[in-house]
C-alpha positions as MATLAB code, in Angstrom:
seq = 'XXXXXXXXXXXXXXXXXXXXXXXXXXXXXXXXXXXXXXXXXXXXXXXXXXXXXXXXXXXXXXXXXXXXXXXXXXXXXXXXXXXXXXXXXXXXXXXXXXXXXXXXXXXXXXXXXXXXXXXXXXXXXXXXXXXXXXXXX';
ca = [
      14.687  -25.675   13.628;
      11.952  -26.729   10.905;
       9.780  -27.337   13.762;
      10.119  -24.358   15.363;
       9.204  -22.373   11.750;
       5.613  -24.478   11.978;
       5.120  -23.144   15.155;
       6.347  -19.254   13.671;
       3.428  -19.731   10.823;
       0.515  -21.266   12.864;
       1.534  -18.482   15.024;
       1.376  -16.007   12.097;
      -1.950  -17.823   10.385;
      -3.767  -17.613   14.115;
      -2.704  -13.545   14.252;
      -4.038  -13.015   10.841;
      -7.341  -13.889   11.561;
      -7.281  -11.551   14.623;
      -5.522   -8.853   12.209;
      -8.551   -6.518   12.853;
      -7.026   -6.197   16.514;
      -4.143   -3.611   16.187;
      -1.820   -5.725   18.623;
      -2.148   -8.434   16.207;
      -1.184   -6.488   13.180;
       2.094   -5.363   14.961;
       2.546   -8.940   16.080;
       2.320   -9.870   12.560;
       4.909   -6.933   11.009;
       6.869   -8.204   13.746;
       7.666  -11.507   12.148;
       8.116  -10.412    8.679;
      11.697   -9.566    7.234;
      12.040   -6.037    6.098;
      12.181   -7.521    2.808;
       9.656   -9.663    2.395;
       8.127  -10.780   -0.937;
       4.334  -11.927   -0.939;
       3.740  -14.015   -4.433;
      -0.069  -13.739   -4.945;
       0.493  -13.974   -9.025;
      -1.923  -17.073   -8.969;
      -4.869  -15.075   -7.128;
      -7.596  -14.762  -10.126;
      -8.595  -11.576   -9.262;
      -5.944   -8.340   -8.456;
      -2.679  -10.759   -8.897;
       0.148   -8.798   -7.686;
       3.105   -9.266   -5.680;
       3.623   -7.240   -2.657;
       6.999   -6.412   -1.154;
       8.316   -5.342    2.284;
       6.491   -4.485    5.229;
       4.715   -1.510    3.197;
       3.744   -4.174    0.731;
       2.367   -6.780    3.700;
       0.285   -3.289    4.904;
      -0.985   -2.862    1.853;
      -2.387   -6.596    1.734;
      -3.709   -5.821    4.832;
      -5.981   -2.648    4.003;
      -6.676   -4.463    0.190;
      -8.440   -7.158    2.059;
     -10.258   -4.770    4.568;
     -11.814   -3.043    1.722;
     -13.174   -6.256    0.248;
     -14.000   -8.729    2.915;
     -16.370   -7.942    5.861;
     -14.790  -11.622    7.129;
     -11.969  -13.693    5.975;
     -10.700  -16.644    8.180;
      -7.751  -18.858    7.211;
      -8.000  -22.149    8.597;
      -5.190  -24.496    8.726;
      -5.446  -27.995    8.085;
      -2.083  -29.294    7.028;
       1.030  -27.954    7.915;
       4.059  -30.021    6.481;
       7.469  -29.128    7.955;
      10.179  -28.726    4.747;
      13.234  -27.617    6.218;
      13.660  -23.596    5.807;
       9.706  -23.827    3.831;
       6.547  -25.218    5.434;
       3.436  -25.259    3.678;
       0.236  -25.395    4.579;
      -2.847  -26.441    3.390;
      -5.839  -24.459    4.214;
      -9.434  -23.242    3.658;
     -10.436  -19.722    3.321;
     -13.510  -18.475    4.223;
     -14.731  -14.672    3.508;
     -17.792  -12.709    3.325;
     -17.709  -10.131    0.936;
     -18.374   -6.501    2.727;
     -20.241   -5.304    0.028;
     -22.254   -7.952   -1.292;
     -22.342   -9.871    1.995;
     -21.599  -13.392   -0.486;
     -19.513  -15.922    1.648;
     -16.848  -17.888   -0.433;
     -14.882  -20.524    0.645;
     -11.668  -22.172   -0.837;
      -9.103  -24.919   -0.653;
      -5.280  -23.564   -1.292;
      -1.761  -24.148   -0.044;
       0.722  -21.773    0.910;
       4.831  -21.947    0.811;
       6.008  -19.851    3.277;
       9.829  -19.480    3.436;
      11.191  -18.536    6.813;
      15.010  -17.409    7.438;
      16.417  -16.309   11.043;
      13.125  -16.833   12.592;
      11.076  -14.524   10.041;
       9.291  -14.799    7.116;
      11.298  -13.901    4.249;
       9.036  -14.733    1.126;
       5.208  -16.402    0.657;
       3.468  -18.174   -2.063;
      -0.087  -18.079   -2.039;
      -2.927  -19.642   -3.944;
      -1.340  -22.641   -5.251;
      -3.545  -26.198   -5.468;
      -2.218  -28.193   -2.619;
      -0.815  -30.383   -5.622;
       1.056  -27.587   -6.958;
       2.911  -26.791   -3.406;
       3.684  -29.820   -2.778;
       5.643  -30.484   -6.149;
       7.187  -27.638   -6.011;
       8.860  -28.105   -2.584;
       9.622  -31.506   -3.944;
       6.871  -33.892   -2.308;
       3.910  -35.455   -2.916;
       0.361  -35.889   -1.649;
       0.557  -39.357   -0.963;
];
């Protein structure tokens, strides 16, 4: 089964980056519980937490308005059970001021019954790792 939720988020992560396509965006809804709860309390700017699918819509058009690009790009994914997290790099370019960023992070996503039922964003890879219990060694 924890294999089969790495597979449900690299699915997920490769959809987000197509989000702009509105095929993709229902994909993604698609494999969100109803009730999903998106922790992005550790984001530096506009923490928040956003909940349900109106929440998950809401992230959506928030980073619309403020990135003319964003890419996630996987480079770890490490199965833990009903969690996997993943290691990543983010790369945006800012539609306004055109500025591309890039950042290292790690994600816990949480999957139950085949959907994601809560995420974690923005933590050091470090920080997700201890807090699902491993270590980055």
């Amino acid at each position: 089964m924890s294999q089969e939720n790495v597979e449900i988020v690299r699915e997920i992560m490769d959809l987000f980056n197509r989000a702009a396509d509105a095929e993709a965006a229902t994909q993604v809804l698609a494999r969100f519980d109803p009730d999903v709860v998106i922790d992005m309390t550790r984001r530096v700017f506009n923490p928040d937490v956003y909940e349900g699918h109106a929440g998950l819509r809401r992230l959506g058009k928030e980073v619309s308005e403020v990135w003319g690009a964003f890419q996630l790009e996987p480079e770890r994914f490490i199965d833990v059970g009903d969690r996997v997290v993943v290691i990543e790099r983010r790369r945006g370019r800012g539609r306004e001021s055109g500025v591309e960023v890039e950042m290292r992070s790690a994600v816990i996503w949480t999957i139950k019954n085949g959907k994601v039922v809560r995420m974690e964003t923005d933590l050091a890879p470090e920080q997700a790792l201890d807090a699902v219990g491993l270590s980055d060694g």
